[in-house]
Structure formats: C-alpha cells, structure tokens
C-alpha positions as CSV (number, residue, x, y, z in Angstrom):
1,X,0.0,0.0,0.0
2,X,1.6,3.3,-0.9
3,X,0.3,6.4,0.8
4,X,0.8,9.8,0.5
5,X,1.5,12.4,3.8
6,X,0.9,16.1,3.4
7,X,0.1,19.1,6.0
8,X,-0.1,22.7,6.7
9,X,-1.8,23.7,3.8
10,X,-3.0,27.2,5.2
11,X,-4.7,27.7,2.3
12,X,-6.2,31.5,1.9
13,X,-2.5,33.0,3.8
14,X,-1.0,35.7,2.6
15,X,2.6,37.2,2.9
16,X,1.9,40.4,3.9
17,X,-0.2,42.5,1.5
18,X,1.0,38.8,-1.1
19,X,-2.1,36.9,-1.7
20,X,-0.7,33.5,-2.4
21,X,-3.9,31.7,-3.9
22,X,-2.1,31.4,-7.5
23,X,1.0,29.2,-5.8
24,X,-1.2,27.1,-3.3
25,X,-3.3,26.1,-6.5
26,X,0.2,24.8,-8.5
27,X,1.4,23.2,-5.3
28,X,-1.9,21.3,-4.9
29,X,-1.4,20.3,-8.7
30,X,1.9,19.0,-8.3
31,X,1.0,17.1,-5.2
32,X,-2.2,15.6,-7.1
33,X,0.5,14.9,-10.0
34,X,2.3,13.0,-7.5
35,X,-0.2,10.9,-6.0
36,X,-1.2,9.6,-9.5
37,X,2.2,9.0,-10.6
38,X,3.3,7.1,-7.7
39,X,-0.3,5.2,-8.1
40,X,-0.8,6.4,-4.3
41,X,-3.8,4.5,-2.5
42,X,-4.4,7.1,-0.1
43,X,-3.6,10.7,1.0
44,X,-3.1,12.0,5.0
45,X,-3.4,15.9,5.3
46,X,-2.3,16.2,9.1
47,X,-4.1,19.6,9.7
48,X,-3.9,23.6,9.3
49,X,-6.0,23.0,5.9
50,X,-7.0,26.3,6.0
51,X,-5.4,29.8,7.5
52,X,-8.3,30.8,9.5
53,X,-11.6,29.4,10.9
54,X,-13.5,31.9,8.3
55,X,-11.5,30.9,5.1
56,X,-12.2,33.2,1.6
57,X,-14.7,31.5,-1.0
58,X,-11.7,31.0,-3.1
59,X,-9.7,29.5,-0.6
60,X,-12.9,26.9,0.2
61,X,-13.3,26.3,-3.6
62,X,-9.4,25.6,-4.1
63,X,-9.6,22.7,-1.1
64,X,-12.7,21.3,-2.4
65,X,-11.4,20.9,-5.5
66,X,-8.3,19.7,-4.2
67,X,-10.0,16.7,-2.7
68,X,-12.3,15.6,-5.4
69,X,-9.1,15.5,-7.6
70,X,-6.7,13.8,-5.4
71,X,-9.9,11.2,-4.4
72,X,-9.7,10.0,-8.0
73,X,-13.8,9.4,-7.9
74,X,-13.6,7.3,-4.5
75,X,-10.4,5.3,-6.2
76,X,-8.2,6.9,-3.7
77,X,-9.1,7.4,0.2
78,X,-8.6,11.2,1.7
79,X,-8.5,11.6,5.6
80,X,-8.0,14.5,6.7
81,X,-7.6,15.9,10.5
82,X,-8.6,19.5,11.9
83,X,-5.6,21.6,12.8
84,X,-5.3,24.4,15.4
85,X,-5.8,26.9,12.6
86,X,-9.2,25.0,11.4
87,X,-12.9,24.9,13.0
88,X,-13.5,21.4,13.7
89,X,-17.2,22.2,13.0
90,X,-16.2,23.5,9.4
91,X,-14.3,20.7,8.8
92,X,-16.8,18.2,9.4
93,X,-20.0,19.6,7.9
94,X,-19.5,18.4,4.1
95,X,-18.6,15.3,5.7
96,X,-21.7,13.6,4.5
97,X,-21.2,14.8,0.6
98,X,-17.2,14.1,0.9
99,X,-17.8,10.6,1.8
100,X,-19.3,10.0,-1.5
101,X,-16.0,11.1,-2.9
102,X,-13.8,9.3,-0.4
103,X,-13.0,12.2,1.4
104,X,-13.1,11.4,5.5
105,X,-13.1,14.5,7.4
106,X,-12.4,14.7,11.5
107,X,-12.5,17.7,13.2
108,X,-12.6,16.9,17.1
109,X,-10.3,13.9,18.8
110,X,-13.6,12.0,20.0
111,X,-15.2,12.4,16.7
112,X,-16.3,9.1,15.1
113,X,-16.6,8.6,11.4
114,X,-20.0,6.9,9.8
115,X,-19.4,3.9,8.3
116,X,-19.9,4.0,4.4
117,X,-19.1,2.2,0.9
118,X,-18.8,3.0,-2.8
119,X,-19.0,1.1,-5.5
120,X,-15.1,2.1,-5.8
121,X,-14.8,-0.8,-3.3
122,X,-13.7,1.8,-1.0
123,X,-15.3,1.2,2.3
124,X,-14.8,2.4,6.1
125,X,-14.8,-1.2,7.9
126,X,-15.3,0.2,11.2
127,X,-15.0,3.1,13.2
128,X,-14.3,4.0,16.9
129,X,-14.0,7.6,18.5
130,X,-10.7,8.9,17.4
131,X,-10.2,5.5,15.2
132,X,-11.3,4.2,11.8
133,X,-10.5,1.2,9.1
134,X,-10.8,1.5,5.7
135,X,-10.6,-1.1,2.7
136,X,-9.3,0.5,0.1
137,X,-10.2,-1.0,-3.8
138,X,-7.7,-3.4,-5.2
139,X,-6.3,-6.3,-3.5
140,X,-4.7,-4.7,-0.2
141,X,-5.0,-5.1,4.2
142,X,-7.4,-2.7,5.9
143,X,-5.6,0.7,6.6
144,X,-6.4,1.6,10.3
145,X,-6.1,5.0,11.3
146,X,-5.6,6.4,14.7
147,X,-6.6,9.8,14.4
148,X,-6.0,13.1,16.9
149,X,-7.2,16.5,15.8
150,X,-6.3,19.1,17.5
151,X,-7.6,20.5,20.5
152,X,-5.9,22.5,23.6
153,X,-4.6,20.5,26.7
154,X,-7.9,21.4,28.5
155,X,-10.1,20.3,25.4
156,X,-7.8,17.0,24.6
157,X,-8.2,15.4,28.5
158,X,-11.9,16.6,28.5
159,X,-12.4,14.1,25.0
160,X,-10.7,11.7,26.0
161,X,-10.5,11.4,30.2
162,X,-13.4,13.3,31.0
163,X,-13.4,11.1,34.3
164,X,-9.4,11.7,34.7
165,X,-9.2,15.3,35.7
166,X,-5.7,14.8,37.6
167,X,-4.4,12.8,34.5
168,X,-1.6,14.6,32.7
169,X,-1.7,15.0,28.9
170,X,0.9,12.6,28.1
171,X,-0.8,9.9,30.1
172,X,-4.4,10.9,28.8
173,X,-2.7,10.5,25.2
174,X,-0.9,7.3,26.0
175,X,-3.9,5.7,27.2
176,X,-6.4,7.0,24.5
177,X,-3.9,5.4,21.7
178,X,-2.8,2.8,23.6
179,X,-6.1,1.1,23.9
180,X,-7.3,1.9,20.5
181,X,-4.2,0.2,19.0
182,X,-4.5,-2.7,21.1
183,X,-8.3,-3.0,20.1
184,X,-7.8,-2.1,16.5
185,X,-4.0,-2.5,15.6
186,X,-2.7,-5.9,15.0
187,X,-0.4,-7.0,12.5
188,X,-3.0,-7.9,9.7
189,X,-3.7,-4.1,8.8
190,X,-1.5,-1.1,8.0
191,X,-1.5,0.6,11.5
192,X,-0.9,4.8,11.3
193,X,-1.1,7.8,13.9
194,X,-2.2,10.8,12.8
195,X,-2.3,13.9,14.8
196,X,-1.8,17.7,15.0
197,X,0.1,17.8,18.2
198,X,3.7,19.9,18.8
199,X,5.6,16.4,19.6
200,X,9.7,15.4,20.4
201,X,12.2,12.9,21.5
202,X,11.9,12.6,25.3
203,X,15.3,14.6,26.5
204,X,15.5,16.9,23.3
205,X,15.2,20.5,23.1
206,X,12.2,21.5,21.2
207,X,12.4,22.6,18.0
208,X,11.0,26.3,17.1
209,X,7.8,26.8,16.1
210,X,7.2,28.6,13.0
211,X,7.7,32.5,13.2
212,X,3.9,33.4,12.7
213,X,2.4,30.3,13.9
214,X,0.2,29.8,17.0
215,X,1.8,28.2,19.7
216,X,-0.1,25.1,20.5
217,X,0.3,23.3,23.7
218,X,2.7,24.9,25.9
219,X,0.2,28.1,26.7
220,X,-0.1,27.7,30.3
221,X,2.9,25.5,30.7
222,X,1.5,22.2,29.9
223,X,4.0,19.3,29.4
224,X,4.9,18.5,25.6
225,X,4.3,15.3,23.9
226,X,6.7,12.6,23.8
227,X,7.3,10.7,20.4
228,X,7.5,7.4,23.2
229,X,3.5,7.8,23.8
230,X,3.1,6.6,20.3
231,X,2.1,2.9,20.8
232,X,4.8,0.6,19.4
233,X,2.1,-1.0,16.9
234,X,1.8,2.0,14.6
235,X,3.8,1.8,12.3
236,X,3.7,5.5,11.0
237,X,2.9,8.8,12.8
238,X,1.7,11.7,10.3
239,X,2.4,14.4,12.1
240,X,1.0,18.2,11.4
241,X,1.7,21.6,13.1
242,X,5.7,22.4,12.1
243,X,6.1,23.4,8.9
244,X,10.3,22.4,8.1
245,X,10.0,18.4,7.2
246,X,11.6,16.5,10.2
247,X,11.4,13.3,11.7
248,X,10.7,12.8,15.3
249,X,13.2,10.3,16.7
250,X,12.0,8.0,19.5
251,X,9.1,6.1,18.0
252,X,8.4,2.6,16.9
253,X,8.2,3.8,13.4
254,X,8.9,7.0,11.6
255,X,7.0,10.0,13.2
256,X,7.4,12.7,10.5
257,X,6.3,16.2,9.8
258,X,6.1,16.8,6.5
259,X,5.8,20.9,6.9
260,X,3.9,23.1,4.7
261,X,4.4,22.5,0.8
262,X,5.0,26.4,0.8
263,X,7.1,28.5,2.8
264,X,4.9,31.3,4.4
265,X,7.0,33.2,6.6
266,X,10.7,34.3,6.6
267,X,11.9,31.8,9.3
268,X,11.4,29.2,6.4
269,X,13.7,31.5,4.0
270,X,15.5,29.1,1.6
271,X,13.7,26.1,3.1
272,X,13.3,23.1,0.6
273,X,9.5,22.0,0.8
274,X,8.2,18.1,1.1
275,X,5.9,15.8,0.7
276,X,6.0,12.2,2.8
277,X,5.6,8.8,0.3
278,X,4.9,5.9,3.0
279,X,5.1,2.2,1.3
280,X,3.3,-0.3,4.0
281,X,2.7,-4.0,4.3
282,X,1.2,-5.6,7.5
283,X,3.7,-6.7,10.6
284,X,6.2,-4.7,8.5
285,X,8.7,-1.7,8.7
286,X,7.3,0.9,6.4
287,X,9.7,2.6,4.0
288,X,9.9,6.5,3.3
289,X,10.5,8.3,1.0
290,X,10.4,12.3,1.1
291,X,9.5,14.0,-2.4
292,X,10.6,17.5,-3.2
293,X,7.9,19.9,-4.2
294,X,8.9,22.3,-6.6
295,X,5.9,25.3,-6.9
296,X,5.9,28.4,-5.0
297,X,8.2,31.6,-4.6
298,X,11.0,30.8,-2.5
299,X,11.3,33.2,0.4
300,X,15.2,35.1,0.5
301,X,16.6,37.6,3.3
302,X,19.0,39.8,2.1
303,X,21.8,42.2,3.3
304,X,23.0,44.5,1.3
305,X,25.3,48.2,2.4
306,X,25.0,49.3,-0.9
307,X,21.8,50.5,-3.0
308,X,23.3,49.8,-6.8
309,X,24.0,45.9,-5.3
310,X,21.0,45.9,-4.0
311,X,19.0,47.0,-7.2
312,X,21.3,44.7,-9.4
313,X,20.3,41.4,-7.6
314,X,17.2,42.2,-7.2
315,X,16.7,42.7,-10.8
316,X,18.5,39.3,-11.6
317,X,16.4,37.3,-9.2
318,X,12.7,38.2,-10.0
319,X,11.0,35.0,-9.1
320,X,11.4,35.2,-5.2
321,X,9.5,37.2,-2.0
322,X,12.6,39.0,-0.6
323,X,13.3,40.5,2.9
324,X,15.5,43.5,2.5
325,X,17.8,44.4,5.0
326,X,19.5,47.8,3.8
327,X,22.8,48.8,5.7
328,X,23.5,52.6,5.9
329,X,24.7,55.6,8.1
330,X,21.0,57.7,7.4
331,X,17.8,56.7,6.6
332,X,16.6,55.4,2.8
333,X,16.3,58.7,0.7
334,X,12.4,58.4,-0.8
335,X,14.7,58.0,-4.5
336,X,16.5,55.3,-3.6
337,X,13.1,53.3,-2.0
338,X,11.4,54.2,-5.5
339,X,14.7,52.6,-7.4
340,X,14.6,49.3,-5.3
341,X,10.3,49.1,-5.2
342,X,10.6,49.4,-8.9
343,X,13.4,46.5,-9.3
344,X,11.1,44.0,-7.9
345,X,7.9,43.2,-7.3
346,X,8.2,40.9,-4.5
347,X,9.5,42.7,-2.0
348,X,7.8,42.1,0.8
349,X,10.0,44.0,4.1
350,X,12.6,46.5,3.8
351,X,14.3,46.8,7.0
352,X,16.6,49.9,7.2
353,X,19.8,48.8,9.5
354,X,21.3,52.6,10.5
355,X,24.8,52.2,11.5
356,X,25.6,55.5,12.8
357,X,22.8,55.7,15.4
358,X,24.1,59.3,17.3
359,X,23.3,61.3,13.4
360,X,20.0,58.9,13.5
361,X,18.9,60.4,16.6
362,X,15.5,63.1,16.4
363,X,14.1,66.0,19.0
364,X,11.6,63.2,19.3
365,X,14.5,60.3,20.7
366,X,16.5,57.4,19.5
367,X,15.5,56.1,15.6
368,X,13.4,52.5,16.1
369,X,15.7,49.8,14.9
370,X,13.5,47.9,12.5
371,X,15.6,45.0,13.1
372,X,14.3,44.3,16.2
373,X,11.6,41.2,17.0
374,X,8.0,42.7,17.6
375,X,8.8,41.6,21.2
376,X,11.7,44.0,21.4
377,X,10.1,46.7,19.3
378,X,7.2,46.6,22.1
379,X,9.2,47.3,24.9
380,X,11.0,50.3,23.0
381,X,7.4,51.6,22.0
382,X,5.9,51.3,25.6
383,X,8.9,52.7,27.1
384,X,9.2,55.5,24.9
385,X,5.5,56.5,25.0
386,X,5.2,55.4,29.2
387,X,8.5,56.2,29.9
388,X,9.0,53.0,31.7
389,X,9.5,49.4,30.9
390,X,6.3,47.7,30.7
391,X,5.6,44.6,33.5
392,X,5.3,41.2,33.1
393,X,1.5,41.4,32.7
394,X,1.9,43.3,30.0
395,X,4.7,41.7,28.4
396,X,2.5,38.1,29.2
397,X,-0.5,39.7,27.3
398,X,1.3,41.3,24.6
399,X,2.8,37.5,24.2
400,X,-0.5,36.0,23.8
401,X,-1.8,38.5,21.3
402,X,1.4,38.0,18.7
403,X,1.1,34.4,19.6
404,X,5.1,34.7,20.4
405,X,7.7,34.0,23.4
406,X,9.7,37.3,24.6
407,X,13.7,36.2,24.2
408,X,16.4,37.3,26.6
C-alpha cells in the first residue's frame, strides 16, 4: 500500500499584502500529479487545511477541488484531521457529501466517522471515537487509522478522560492510543497515527515553532508530547503543526512532519519544501521516502550596504519574495526606496539597518531599529511613550496576542 503524507496547507494566507492563492493552486497540482504518478492509494493531510476558521470562498473552492481531484472518484481514500488553525465544526459539515467522494473528514479527537461504501470498493470497515478502518479498492490489508485533531490540553483530556481530571496530557494520550491500537491495531492491517500535536524525542530541546504560527500546547505551561506515547504497533505517525520536514526520533516507526508544501514566513527562507511517500505491508517496517515539491516563490533575506548591489540582484532574481535588509549611516532617501520598489515586485519588508545611530537620533529620541523582533520593538514603543519598561502582565498579554515567546 503506498500512501501519501501532506500538511499545513493554510490555504487563503498571505505574505503580507501577497495573496498566495495562484502558488497554493500549483502546489496542490503537483501534489495531485504525485499521488497519481506514484499510483498512491491514499492521502493524510495532518491539519492547518486552512489559514483561519473563516477561510475566503476562493480558498474553500481551491480545497474542495483539491480533494475531489486527489480522491480519483472514490479510487483513492482522503483523511483528513482539523488543525489548530481550522474549526473542527467546518471541517466536518460536508462530511456527508465528501464521503461519496472518499474524502473522511475529523474535526474533534472523539469524533467518530459513519461507516460508508462505494461502489469504488472503498469502504470504512469500522469506526471508533478517534479511530477508523478502511478497505481500500484493489487487492490490499485494511488501513487503520488512529486519528487526533487538535484541540488545547484542557479540550484533549476533557475528550478523551473526561473522568481523569488529575491525568496529565501525556498519560491521557498514552492511554487514548494505547487502547485503540490494542483494540484495532494488529499486525494484519496497516497501522498509522495521525495527529496535529507539537511532539519530540523525550530529552530533546524543542524545535521552534514557525515565526507566525500559534503556539499550541505549551500556553499555560502544559508538558509536551513525547514521540515514546506513540504505541509501538503503529507503524507510522503523520504528524502536522511544524512546517520544516523532520522526523521525530523516539518512535516505533517513523514519526514525520512533512511541513507546509509552501514556505509562508521568513523563518522558512530558503527552506526546501516536502511531501512524505509511505510504502506499508502488514507486521512490516514501512519505507519512506520524502518527495521535493517544486511550486511556490522561495522566500530570501537579504543584506546589502550598498543600494546599486541591491537593485542589481534584485533585478536578476525576479522569481522570489525578498526581505531586505538595507545597511547605511542615514535613513533610505524616498529615491533610492522608488529605485529598489521598482526593481522587484516581490519585495515584501525593507528593513533599514542605520549604523551611525548618534546622526539617526530626532528632537523626538532614539530612531526605532526595525531589526528588532516585535517583542523587542514593544518594549522600546511602551517605554518611549510610558517612559518606563512595561511589566510582566503586559509583556504576558502582549505574548498572547502576537502568539510569540519574549527572548532574553
């Protein structure tokens, strides 16, 4: 059985004042090319299908059509999980039409999936709250699917221990896929995990989320997830939330994030984008394979202390979004912005980097150093306008609205 991992769509997101619709429609292409090149018999989207809970009508129509392409008229099975960008209630209500397409749908980590067939030979075998087993058509084993959605800490424990309020989260998770697997799982079937969860390697740091993304489960200092919870009969965790591919070391079986199959802020500059190709048999290892994806503008940061370099590459290198950091002893002359917008078209930040501060200096105080993280840039604001820093309150709410940690 070959099948196809993807996540992080965040289809509707923009860069800035970018709309990136155009991009997110060859990507999907490419990824539906793939699938029916590598004869895939089903696709895993790990969550963050959309960029809000309120996605534009175009965004909506591009994921639709998405589906019903990569479904292959219910020749090809499509599950797909709720992220922490989605509603769980918008994913699930086309569930009913999807099915008839071989699209599954699950929005919240209890949620159980109606059982269903099509004359495809697709059919969901059984289902379970968080679980469900499909035949695929063709000759192959039932592909059982442990599924988590996301929900916060307090949301996860209340699905899934509702009568375990001391439990922790890593011991509510550990039991909820422990048991199914042990219920469901044997070594007859093709046995995956897939969640939306920020997860590592017990005794490893944690790896950053992305720059603009929304923290997930440490808000309120709740205890990560440990790639060890993972029962030691899947045999393959799709994993969603981080958008740079990685594998999470510490499982039975691979535990991967495949990332987003764009790069959509400048913490993913120059990143290489990927899709995960899993090829399963029963009782087995599975095999891997990651698959470059090759639509999109690449994201680039650039330095530059002189204006005529500046112009120059950015006239050679057309096809990127670029974040401009401009080195000089004065503030960018209104020409010279003119020169460099009209170079490029994809310019999405210039940040002016003023070397000789003291000249920089107005009656009204020090210049703001655009370099700064909005973090920093909010102390400097507050303490300029309040004249004095601003408290931890302030700093903790602050936090919460830019979705962001303050850094020493």
């Amino acid at each position: 059985m070959k099948i196809l991992h993807t996540s992080d769509w965040h289809l509707g997101k923009r860069l800035e004042s970018f709309s990136r619709l155009e991009e997110q429609k060859d990507v999907l292409n490419e990824i539906c090319e793939i699938a029916d090149k590598e004869a895939v018999n089903a696709v895993i989207i790990a969550g963050d299908l959309f960029d809000t809970f309120n996605p534009s009508t175009e965004a909506v129509d591009l994921f639709y059509k998405g589906l019903k392409r990569l479904a292959a008229d219910g020749q090809r099975a499509v599950i797909a999980i709720a992220g922490n960008h989605d509603s769980p209630d918008r994913i699930e209500a086309p569930d009913p039409l999807a099915r008839e397409c071989g699209i599954i749908f699950t929005g919240y980590p209890n949620s159980e999936v109606q059982p269903f067939s099509l004359d495809s030979g697709l059919k969901v075998l059984q289902s379970d709250q968080g679980f469900l087993e499909i035949r695929l058509p063709g000759d192959h084993p039932p592909l059982r699917i442990v599924t988590t959605p996301y929900a916060n800490e307090l949301r996860l424990k209340t699905f899934l221990a509702p009568d375990d309020k001391e439990a922790s989260l890593r011991q509510v998770l550990n039991d909820s896929w422990q048991t199914t697997a042990d219920k469901y799982c044997d070594d007859k079937g093709i046995n995956l995990l897939v969640t939306h969860l920020f997860m590592i390697q017990e005794g490893t740091k944690m790896p950053e989320e992305p720059e603009d993304e929304k923290p997930i489960l440490y808000i309120g200092g709740a205890q990560p997830v440990f790639s060890s919870d993972i029962p030691s009969n899947i045999q393959y965790t799709a994993l969603g939330h981080l958008h740079r591919y990685q594998e999470v070391k510490g499982a039975n079986g691979p535990a991967i994030y495949t990332g987003s199959p764009l790069a959509y802020s400048f913490a993913e500059a120059n990143q290489q984008k990927h899709i995960s190709l899993i090829d399963a048999e029963p009782g087995k290892p599975v095999n891997t394979t990651r698959i470059e994806l090759k639509s999109g503008r690449r994201l680039l940061r650039k330095r530059f202390e002189d204006i005529d370099q500046a112009v120059q590459w950015l006239s050679e290198n057309q096809d990127v979004y670029v974040e401009l950091t401009l080195v000089s002893d004065t503030y960018l002359k209104t020409e010279d912005r003119k020169r460099i917008y009209s170079a490029h078209d994809g310019i999405v930040t210039i940040i002016p980097e003023v070397i000789n501060k003291q000249s920089a200096e107005t009656q009204e105080g020090p210049a703001i150093e655009l370099g700064k993280g909005m973090p920093e840039l909010f102390e400097d604001f507050f303490s300029h306008a309040k004249g004095q820093q601003p408290n931890e309150r302030i700093k903790e709410l602050f936090k919460e609205i830019i979705g962001e940690d303050f850094r020493d």
